[in-house]
N, C-alpha and C positions, 0 to 999 in steps of 0.2 A: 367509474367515478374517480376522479382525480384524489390524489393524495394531500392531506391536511396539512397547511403548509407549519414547517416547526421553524425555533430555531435551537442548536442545540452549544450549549454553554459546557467545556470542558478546562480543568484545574488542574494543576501540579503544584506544590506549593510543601515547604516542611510541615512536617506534622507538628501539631497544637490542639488544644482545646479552642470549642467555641468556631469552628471553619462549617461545618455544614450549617448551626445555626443563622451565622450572621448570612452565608450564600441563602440560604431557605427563605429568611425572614427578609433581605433585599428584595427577591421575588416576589415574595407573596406582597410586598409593598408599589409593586410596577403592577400589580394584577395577576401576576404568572400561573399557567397554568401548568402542572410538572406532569407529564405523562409517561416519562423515564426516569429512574434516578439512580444513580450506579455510585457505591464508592468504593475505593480502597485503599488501606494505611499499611504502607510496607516497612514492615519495623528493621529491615536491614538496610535499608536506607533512612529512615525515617522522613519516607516524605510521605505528602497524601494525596490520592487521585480520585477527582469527581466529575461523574460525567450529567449532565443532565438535558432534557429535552422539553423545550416548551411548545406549546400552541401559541405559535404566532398570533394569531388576532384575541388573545386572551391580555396583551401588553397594552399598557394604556401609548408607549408609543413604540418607535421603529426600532427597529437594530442599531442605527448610529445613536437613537440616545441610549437606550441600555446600554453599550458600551462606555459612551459616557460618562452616567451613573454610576456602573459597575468598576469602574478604573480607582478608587479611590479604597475599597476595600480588598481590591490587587495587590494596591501598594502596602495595605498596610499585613497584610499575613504574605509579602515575597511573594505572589504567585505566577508561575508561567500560566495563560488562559489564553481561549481563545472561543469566540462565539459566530455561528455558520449559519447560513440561511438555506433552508431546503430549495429554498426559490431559486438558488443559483446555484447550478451545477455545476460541480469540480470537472476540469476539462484534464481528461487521460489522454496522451501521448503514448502511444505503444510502440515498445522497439522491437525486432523480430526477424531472424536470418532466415533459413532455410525450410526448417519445422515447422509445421503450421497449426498443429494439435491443441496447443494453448490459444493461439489468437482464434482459431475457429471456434473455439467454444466462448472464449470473451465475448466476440462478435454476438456468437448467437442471442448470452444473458444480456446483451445490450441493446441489441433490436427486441428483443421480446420486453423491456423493460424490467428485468431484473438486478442489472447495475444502472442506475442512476446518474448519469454524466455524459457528457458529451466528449466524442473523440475528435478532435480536430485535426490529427492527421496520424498517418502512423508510417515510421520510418524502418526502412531495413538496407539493408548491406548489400542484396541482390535481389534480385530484377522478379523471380520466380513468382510471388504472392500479388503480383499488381492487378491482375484482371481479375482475383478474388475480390480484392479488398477494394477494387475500384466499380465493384460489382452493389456494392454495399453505399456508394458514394461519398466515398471517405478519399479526400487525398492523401496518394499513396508518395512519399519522398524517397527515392533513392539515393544511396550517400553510400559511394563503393569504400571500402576501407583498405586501404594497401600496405603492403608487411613493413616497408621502409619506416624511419619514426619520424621521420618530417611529412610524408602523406598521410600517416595513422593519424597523429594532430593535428593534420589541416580537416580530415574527415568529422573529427573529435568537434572543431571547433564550428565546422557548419552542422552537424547535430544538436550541439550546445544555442546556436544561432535561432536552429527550425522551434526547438522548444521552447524558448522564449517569443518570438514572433508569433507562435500560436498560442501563448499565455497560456501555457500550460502549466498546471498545479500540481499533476503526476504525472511520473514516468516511470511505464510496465516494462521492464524487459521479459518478452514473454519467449524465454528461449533462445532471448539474442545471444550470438555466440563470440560474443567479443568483450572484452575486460576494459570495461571504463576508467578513462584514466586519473587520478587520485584529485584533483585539480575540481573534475565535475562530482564526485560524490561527497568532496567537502564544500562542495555549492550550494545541495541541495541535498541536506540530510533532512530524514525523515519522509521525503519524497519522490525515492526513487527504488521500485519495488524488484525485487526477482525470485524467480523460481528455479530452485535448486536441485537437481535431481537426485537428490540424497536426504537422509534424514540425520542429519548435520546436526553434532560435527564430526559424525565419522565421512570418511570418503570426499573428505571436500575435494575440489580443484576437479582435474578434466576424467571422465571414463570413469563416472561415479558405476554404475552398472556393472563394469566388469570388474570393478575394484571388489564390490561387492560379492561376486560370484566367484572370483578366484578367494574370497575369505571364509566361501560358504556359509553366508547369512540365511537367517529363516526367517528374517523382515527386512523389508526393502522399503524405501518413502521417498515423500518429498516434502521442500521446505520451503518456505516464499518466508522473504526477510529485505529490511532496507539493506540498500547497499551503502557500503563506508568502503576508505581506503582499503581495507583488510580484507582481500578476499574472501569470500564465504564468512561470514566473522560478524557481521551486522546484527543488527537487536533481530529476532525473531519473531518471526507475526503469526505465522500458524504451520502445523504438520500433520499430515495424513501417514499411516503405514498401510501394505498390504504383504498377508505370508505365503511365503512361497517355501517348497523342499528339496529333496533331491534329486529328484529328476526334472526339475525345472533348468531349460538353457539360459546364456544369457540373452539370447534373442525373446524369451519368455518376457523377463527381468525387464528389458528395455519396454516391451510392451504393456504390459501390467504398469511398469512406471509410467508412462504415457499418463495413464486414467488417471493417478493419482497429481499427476501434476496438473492435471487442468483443475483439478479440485479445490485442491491447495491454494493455487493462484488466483482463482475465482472466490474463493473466501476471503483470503486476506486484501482481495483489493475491496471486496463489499464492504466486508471492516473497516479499509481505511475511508470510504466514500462516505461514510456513516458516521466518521469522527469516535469511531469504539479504539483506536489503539492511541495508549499515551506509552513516550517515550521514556523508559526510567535506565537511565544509564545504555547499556550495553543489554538491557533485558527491556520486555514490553507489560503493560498491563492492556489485556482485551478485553473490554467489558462487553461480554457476546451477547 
């Protein structure tokens, strides 16, 4: 049975008195039907975040007039908003080197339909994962990246190119093994996902694993978070741990991290498909 088509209405805005009322009472004035309703008020910011979900055919009209409508009480409580139609699917771009543990398991929740969206192509750095991924029929791009810094940014720039041409809305690095250059993740914040093999912020940067074993840790994780300029350093979307002891190798450590990062990255990309993460600074609010 197909899925009831919503549309789902999300707020930022400073905090005040009177914001879920007048959001609530505009709904219920279109017809709205709320079958979600999420809020939260962060007193260290003071702002507020509301997420809500409606039943599409419960609106007396579409998505462009609620918008419409809805624009006027934006303006007057400041609010960042945004409102999504289940009927169109956010198109994910996956990036992906060598490793293929994370995109095999995306693939899977995506052919099985448990992520929601459509992948229009997915791009990596070598040649290795093509008869996978072309196996799935999904065009696969190759965009070799070369160490010099005029081939690194010409590579930069036809990635930057492939994702736009595909109207792409996100972009997973699922494992890719290469550092975006500051230029594209101030392009496109909020929309460019990664998984971190650490549970960050310890161990950022490269050889999280062994960092972790030469410290002799008794939990090891992983972190999927938007990318910004700042290395490992982006708002935070979700983390998984798992514990390990002393007689665990690091070849242990790399494995058990495996699992967790498919986890990881598979949740917070459902979240963000889903419109549950809002952006509050340098931290996130999930409403899971």
């Amino acid at each position: 049975m197909p899925a009831e088509r919503t549309f789902t209405l999300t707020v930022s805005c400073p905090d005040r008195v009177g914001i879920v009322a007048a959001v609530s009472t505009f709904i219920a004035r279109q017809g709205g039907w709320i079958v979600e309703a999420n809020h939260h008020s962060d007193p260290a910011t003071a702002r507020f975040f509301m997420r809500n979900v409606l039943r599409a055919a419960s609106l007396a009209g579409d998505a462009a007039a609620f918008r419409r409508e809805f624009a006027g009480i934006a303006t007057e409580f400041g609010m960042q908003w945004s409102l999504t139609d289940s009927a169109q699917k956010k198109r994910v771009v996956l990036l992906v080197s060598k490793l293929d543990h994370c995109l095999v398991d995306l693939l899977y929740r995506w052919k099985s339909g448990e992520l929601d969206c459509d992948i229009p192509c997915i791009i990596s750095n070598h040649d290795d994962l093509r008869s996978y991924v072309e196996w799935h029929k999904i065009p696969y791009q190759h965009v070799p990246i070369p160490t010099d810094p005029p081939g690194k940014a010409q590579a930069f720039d036809r990635i930057e190119h492939l994702f736009g041409e595909s109207r792409g809305d996100v972009m997973v690095l699922a494992r890719f093994m290469q550092i975006l250059p500051p230029r594209l993740c101030s392009r496109y914040p909020g929309r460019i996902l990664n998984i971190h093999h650490s549970f960050l912020p310890s161990f950022a940067g490269a050889r999280p694993y062994q960092q972790a074993f030469a410290r002799g840790v008794k939990l090891i994780g992983a972190t999927s978070h938007y990318v910004t300029e700042e290395l490992d350093a982006g708002p935070i979307i979700e983390q998984d741990l798992v514990r390990i002891d002393h007689g665990d190798t690091e070849e242990d450590l790399i494995r058990y991290g495996r699992d967790i990062e498919k986890l990881v990255l598979a949740r917070a990309l459902k979240y963000h498909l889903e419109d549950r993460v809002l952006l509050n600074g340098n931290r996130t609010v999930v409403f899971y």
